[in-house]
Backbone bond lengths (Angstrom), bond angles and torsions (degrees), N, CA, C in turn:
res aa  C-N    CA-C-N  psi(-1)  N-CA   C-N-CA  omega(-1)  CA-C   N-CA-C  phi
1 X - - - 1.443 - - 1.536 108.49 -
2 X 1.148 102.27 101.27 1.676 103.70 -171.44 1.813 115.29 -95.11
3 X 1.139 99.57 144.49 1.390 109.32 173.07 0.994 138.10 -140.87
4 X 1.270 118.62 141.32 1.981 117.50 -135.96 1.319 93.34 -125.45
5 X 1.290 133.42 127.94 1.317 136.19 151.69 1.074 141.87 -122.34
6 X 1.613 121.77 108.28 1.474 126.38 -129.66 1.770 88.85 -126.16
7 X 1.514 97.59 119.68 1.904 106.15 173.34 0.978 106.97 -121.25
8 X 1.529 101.75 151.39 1.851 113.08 -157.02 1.484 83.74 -134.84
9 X 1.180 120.99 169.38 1.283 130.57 133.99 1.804 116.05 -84.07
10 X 2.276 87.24 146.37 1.621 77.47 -165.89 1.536 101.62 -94.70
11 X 1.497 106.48 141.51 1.556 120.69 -160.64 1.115 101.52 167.58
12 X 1.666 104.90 67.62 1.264 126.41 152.34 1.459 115.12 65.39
13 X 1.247 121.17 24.13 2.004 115.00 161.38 1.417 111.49 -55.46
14 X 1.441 104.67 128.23 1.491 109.16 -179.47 1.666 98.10 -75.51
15 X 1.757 102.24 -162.12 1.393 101.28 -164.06 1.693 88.71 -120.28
16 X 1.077 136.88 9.53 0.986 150.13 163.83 1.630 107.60 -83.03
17 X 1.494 115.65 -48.08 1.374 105.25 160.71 1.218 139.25 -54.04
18 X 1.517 99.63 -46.35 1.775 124.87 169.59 1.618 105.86 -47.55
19 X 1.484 112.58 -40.36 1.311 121.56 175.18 1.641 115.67 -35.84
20 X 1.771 85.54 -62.38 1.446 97.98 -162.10 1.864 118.42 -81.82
21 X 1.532 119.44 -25.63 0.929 129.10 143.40 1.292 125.60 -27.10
22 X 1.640 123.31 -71.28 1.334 133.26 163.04 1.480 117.80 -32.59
23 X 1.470 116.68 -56.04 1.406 132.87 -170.74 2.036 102.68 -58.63
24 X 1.428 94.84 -54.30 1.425 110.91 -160.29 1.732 107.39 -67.25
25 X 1.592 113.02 -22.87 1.475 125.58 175.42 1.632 118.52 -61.70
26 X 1.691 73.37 -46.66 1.701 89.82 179.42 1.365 125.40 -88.56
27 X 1.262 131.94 0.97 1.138 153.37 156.24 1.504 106.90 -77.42
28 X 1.080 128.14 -55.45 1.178 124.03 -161.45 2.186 104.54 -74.22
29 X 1.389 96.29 -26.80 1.249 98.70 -166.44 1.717 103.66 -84.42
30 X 1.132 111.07 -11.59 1.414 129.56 173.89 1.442 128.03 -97.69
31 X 1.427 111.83 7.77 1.416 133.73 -179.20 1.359 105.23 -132.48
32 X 0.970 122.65 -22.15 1.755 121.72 -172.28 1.550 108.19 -103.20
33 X 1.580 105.91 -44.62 1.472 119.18 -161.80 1.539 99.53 -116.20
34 X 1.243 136.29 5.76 1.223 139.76 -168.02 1.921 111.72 26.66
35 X 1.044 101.87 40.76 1.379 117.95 157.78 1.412 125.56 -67.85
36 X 1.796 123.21 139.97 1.267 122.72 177.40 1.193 125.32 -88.31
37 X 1.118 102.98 114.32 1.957 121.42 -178.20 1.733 96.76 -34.36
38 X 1.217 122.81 -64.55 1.243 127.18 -170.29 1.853 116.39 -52.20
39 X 1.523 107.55 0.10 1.617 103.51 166.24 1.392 107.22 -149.18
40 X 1.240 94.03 29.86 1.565 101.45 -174.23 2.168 103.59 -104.42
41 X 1.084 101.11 119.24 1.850 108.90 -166.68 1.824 97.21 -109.90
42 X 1.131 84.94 139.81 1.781 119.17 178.90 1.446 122.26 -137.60
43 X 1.374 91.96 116.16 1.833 90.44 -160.21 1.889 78.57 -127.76
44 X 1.382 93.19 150.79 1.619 120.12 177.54 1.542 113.35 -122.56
45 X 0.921 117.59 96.82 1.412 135.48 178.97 1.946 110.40 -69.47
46 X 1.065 108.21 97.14 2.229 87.78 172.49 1.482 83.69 -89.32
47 X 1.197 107.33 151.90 1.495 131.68 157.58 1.681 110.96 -126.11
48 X 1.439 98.43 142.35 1.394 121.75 -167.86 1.763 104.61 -66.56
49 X 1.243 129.07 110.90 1.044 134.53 164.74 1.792 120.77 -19.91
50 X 1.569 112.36 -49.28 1.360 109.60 164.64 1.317 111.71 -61.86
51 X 1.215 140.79 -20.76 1.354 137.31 -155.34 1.677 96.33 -125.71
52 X 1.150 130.02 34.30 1.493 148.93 165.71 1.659 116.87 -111.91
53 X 1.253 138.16 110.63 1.405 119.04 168.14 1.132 107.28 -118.15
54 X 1.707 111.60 166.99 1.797 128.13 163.81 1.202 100.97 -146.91
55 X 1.073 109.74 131.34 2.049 124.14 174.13 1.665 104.69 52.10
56 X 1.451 114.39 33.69 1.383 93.95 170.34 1.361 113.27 111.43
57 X 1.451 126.63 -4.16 1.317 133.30 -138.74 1.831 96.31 -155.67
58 X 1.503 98.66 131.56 1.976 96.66 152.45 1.362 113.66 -77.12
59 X 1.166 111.36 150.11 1.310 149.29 169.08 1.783 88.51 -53.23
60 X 1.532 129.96 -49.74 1.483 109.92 172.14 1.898 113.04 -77.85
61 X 1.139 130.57 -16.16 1.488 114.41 158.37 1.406 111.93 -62.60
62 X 1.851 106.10 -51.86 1.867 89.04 -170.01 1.148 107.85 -42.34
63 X 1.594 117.76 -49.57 1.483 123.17 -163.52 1.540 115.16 -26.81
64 X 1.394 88.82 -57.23 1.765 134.77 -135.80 2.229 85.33 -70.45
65 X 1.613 103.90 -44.44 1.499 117.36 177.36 1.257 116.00 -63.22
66 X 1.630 110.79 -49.85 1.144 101.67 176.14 1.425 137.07 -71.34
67 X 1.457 133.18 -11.99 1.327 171.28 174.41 1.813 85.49 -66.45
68 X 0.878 123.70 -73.46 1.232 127.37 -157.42 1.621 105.84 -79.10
69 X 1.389 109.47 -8.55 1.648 99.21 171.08 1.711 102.89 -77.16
């Protein structure tokens, strides 16, 4: 029973993406691992840009730097 947990930053993923994400998890886990789609779970996490870091920094400062270059 596999379970996939996929985090994004939140910034606007449609649900059409979420769609395909979901699809593509479970595909992959069913082609590689011959696992059953039918107990196989995919959860999509958005996380809040302030509450994201890299080198020390949110994901809304990098933003915030790069905007301003």
């Amino acid at each position: 029973m596999p379970y996939v947990l996929i985090q994004v930053t939140k910034e606007g993923l449609t649900v059409e993406q979420k769609k395909r994400l979901i699809q593509g998890a479970t595909d992959l886990l069913v082609t590689t691992l011959d696992k059953d789609p039918a107990t196989t779970f995919v959860v999509i996490q958005e996380v809040d840009t302030d509450n994201w870091g890299i080198a020390g920094s949110t994901v809304t400062e990098r933003r915030q730097r790069e905007a301003a270059k």
